[in-house]
C-alpha positions, -999 to 999 in steps of 0.1 A, spaced: -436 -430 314 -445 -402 340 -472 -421 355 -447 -455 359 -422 -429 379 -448 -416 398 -463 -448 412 -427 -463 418 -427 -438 450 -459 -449 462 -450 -485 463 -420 -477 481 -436 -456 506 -457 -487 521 -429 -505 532 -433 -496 568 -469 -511 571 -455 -546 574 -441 -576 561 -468 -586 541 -476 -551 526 -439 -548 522 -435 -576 501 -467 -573 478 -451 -534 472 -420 -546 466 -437 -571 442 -454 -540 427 -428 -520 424 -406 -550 402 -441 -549 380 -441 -513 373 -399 -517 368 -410 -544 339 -434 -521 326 -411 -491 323 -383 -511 307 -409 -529 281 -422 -495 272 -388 -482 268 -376 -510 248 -405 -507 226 -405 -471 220 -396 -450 186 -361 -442 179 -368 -407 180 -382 -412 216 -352 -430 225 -330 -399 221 -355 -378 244 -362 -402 271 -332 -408 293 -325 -448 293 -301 -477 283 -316 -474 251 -308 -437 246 -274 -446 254 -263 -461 218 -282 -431 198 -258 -405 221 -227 -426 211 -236 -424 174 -244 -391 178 -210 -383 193 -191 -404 165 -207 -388 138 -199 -350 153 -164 -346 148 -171 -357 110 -194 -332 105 -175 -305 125 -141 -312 103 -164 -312 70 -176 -278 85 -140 -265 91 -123 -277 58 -155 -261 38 -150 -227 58 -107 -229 54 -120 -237 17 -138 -201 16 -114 -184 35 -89 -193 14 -108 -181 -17 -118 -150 -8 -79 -144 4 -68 -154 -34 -95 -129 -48 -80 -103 -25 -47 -109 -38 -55 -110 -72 -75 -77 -64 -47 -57 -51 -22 -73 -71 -42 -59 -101 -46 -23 -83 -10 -21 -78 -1 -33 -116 -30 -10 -126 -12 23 -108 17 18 -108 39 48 -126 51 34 -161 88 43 -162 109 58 -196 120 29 -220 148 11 -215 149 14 -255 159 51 -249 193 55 -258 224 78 -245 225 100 -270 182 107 -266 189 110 -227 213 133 -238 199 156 -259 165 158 -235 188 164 -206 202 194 -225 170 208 -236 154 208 -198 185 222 -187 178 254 -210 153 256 -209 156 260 -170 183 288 -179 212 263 -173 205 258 -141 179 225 -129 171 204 -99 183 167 -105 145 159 -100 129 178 -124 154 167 -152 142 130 -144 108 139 -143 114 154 -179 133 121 -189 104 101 -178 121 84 -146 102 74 -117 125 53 -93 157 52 -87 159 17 -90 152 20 -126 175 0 -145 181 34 -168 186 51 -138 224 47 -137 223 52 -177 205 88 -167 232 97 -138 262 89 -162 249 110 -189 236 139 -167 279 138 -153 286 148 -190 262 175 -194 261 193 -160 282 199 -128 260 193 -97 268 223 -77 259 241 -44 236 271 -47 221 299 -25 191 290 -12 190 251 -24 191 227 0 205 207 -19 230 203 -54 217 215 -81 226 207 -121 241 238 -140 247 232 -172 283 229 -189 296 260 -207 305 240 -238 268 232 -239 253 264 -231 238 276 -259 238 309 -260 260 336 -262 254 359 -235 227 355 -210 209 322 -197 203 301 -226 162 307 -235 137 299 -263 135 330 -278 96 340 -262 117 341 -227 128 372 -213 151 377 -185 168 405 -159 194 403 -128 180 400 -92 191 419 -64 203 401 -31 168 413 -20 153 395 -52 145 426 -69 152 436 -106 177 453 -118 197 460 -147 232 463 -142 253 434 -139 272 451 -108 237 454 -87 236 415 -91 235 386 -64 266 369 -71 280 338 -54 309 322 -67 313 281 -72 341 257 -85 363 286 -87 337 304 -111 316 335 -104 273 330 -116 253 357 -113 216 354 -103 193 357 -131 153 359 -134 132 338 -161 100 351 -177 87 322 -195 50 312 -212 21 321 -196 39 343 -172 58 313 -152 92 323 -137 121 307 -130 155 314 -112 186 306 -120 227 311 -123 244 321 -151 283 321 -158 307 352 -157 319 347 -189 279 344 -204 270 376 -182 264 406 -200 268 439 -183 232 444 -187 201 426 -190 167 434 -210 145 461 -193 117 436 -181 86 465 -177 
């Protein structure tokens, strides 16, 4: 084929010797045409679709019908893995998120057990709790618990939620009728206590005590020596304050 194209030039070019030159070139030049298109006509398939030509023509159509099938196969397989590997995800975190999420106390639980395990924390606390750690002790986690609202109602029957030095906000102090105790914060018996100061020091005499008065009651600020040597602080009621507390050493 490169030798046809080249000679087509050469024929050409001898046009300007003269009529009869001209015309037997022109003559040649139809030959080598004839040879080029028979030798294109008769070539592979696969030679077709390298050597520009009318024949080449049909094999880039085809091609170009068959691309946009293969290109949409090629899309809806890749959407297909896409969309896999998204579901997997899903399922993964859905899974995580079941996995860790905090298991909350049982709806089973009834008023009278919140109850009693309010109470208990609440004493243990010397009568005096943060709303938080009683639900922590009841097992809540959210307050979109359905028990939640079970919780609140029975805590309102157990504990005034009251403003107290140094909280930002209410706390729970138990109800006197509840208490527990006779004089002083009510304690397991291997808790000690004493009176703090307004400076938070110890002392023994009820009149040396920080005092703040609530709800038209006077509570007394009071110092918890529990297990393991953990403190705790809390307010107890006039009427449970004794003139003195224990000598704490």
């Amino acid at each position: 084929t490169v030798a046809v194209a080249a000679a087509a030039p050469a024929a050409t070019a001898a046009a300007p010797m003269g009529p009869d030159k001209a015309i037997t070139a022109t003559a040649g030049w139809k030959q080598a045409l004839a040879a080029k298109q028979a030798m294109v006509a008769s070539a592979q398939p696969s030679v077709c679709a390298v050597v520009p030509g009318p024949a080449s023509a049909g094999t880039t159509g085809a091609t170009a019908n068959t691309a946009p099938a293969a290109t949409s196969a090629a899309m809806e397989a890749t959407v297909g893995i896409v969309r896999t590997k998204v579901a997997k995800t899903s399922s993964v975190a859905h899974s995580t998120a079941s996995f860790s999420a905090p298991v909350d106390v049982s709806e089973d639980l009834s008023d009278s057990d919140i109850r009693e395990r309010a109470i208990e924390c609440l004493r243990k606390k010397g009568g005096t709790c943060k709303l938080s750690v009683v639900a922590a002790a009841l097992g809540l986690r959210s307050p979109h618990s359905p028990i939640y609202k079970r919780v609140v109602a029975v805590l309102k029957e157990v504990a005034d939620m009251e403003r107290a030095p140094d909280e930002a906000r209410p706390v729970l102090m138990l109800k006197l009728e509840l208490w527990g105790a006779e004089h002083g914060p009510p304690l397991p018996n291997a808790c000690r206590w004493c009176y703090l100061d307004g400076d938070g020091n110890q002392v023994v005499e009820l009149c040396s005590a920080r005092r703040f008065e609530t709800s038209g009651q006077e509570r007394f600020h009071v110092r918890i020596f529990g297990p393991e040597g953990r403190t705790e602080s809390a307010w107890i009621p006039k009427s449970k304050a004794p003139k003195q507390s224990p000598k704490i050493a």
